[in-house]
TORPA-4810 file (N, C-alpha, C, O; in nm, 3 decimals):
<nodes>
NODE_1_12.609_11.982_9.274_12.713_12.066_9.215_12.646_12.166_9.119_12.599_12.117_9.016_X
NODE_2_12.635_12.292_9.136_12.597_12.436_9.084_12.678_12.424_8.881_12.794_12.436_8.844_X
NODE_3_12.607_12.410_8.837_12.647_12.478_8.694_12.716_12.594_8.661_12.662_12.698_8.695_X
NODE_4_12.850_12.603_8.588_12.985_12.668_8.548_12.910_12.779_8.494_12.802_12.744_8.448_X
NODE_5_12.930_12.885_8.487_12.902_12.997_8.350_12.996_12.996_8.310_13.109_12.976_8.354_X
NODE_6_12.915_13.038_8.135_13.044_13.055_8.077_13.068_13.199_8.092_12.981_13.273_8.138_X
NODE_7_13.186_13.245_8.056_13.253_13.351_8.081_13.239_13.437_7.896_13.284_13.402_7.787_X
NODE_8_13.177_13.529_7.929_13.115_13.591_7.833_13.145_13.666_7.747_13.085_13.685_7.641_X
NODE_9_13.306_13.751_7.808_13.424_13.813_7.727_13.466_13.664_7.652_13.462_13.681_7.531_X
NODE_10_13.495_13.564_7.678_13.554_13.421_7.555_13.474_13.401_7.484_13.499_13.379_7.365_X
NODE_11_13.324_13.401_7.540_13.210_13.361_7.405_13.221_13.407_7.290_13.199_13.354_7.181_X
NODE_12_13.278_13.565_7.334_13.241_13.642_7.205_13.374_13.614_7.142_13.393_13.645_7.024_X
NODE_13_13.442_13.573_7.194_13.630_13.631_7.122_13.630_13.436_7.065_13.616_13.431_6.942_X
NODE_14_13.641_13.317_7.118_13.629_13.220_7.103_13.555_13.141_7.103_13.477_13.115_7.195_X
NODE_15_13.573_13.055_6.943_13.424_12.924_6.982_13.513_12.797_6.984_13.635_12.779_6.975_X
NODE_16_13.412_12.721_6.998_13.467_12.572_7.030_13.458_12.514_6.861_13.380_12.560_6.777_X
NODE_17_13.565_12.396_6.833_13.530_12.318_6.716_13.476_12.187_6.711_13.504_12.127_6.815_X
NODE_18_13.432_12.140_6.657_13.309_11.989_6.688_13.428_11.885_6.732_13.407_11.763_6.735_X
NODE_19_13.508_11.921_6.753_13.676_11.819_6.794_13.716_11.835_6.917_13.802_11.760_6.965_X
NODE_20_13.647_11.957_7.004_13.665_12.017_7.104_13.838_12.159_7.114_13.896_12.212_7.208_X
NODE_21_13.848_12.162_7.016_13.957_12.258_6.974_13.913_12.373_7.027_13.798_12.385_7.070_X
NODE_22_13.999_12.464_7.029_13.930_12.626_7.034_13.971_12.713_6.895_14.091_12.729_6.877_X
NODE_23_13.919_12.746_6.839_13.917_12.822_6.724_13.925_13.009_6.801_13.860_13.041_6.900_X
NODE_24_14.019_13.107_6.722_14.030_13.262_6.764_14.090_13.334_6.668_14.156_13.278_6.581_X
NODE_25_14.078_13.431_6.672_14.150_13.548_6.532_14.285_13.612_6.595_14.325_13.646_6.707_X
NODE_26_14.340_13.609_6.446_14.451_13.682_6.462_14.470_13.836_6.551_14.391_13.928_6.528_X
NODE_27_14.537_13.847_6.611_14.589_13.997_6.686_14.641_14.101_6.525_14.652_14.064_6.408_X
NODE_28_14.660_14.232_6.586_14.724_14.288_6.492_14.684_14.309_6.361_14.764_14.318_6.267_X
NODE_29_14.546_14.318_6.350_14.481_14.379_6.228_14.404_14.479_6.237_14.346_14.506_6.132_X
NODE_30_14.376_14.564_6.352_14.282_14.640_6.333_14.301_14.825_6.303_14.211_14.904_6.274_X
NODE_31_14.484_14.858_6.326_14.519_14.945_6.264_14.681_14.959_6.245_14.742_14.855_6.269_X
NODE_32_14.731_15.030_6.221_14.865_15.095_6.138_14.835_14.959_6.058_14.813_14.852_6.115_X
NODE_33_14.838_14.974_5.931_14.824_14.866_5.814_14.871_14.896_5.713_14.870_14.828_5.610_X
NODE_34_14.934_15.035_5.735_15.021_15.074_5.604_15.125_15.011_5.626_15.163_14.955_5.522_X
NODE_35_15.182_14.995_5.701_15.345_14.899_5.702_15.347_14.759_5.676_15.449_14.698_5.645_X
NODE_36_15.223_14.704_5.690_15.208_14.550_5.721_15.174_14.508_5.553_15.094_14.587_5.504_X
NODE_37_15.220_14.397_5.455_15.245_14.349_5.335_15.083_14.319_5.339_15.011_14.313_5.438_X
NODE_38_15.044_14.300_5.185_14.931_14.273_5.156_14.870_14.109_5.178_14.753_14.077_5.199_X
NODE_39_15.005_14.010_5.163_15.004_13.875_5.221_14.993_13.860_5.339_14.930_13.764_5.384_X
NODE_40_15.074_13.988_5.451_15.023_13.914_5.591_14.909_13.982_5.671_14.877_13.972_5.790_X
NODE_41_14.853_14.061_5.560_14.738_14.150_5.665_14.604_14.010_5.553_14.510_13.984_5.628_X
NODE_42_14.591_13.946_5.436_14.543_13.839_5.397_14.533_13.735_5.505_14.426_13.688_5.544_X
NODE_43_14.630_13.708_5.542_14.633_13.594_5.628_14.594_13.610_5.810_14.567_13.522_5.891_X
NODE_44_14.601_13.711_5.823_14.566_13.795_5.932_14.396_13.793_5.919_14.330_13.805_6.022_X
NODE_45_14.342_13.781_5.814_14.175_13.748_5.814_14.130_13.617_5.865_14.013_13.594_5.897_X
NODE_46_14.223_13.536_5.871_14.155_13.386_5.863_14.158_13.359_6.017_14.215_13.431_6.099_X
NODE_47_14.081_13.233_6.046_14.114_13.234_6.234_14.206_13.130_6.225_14.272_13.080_6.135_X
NODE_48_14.191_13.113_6.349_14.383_12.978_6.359_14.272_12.928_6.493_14.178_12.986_6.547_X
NODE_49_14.345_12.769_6.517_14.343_12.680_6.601_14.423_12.747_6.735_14.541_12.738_6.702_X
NODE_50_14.420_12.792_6.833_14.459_12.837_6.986_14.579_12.734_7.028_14.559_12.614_7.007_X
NODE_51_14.680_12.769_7.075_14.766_12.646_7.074_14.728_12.606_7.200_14.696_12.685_7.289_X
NODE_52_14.730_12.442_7.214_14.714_12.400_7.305_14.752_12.461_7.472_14.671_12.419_7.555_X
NODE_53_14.823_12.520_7.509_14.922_12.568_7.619_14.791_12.671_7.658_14.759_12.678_7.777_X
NODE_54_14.729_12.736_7.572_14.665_12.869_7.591_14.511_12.786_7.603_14.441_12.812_7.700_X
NODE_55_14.472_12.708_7.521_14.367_12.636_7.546_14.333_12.538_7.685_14.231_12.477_7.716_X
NODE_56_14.401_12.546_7.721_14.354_12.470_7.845_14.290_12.565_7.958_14.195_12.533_8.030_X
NODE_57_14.359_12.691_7.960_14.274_12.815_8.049_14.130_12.830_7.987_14.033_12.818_8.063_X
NODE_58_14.110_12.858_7.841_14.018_12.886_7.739_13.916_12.782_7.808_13.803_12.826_7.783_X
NODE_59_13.907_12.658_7.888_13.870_12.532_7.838_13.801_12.559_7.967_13.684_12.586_7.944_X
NODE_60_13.826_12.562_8.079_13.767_12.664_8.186_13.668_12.792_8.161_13.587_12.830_8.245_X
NODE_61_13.678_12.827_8.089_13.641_12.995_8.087_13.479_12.943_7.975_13.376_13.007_7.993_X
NODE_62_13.481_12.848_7.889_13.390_12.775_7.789_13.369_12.670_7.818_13.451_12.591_7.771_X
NODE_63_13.271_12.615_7.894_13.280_12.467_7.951_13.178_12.411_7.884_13.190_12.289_7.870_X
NODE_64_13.077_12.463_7.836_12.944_12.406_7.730_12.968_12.439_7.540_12.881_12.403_7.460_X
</nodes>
């Protein structure tokens, strides 16, 4: 059985967490930011956990 690549557009956008989670950044920060509050363009910095539903494709695409 031939070894998976990983898929190289996810490498860069998603990593894995030592739990096997997928860790990714928020959408929607990179312009019009004058309308958006100073709390949710803050929170818009941090990454978030991938919800499960979306992680299982992710899980394919990152197999190492």
């Amino acid at each position: 059985m031939p070894k998976i690549k990983t898929h190289r557009g996810a490498a860069k956008r998603f990593k894995k967490t030592a739990t096997g989670k997928i860790r990714g950044w928020h959408a929607f920060k990179s312009h019009i930011l004058g309308k958006k509050s100073a709390k949710r363009k803050r929170n818009l910095r941090k990454s978030s956990i991938i919800h499960e539903s979306d992680a299982v494709q992710l899980r394919r695409l990152l197999p190492y």
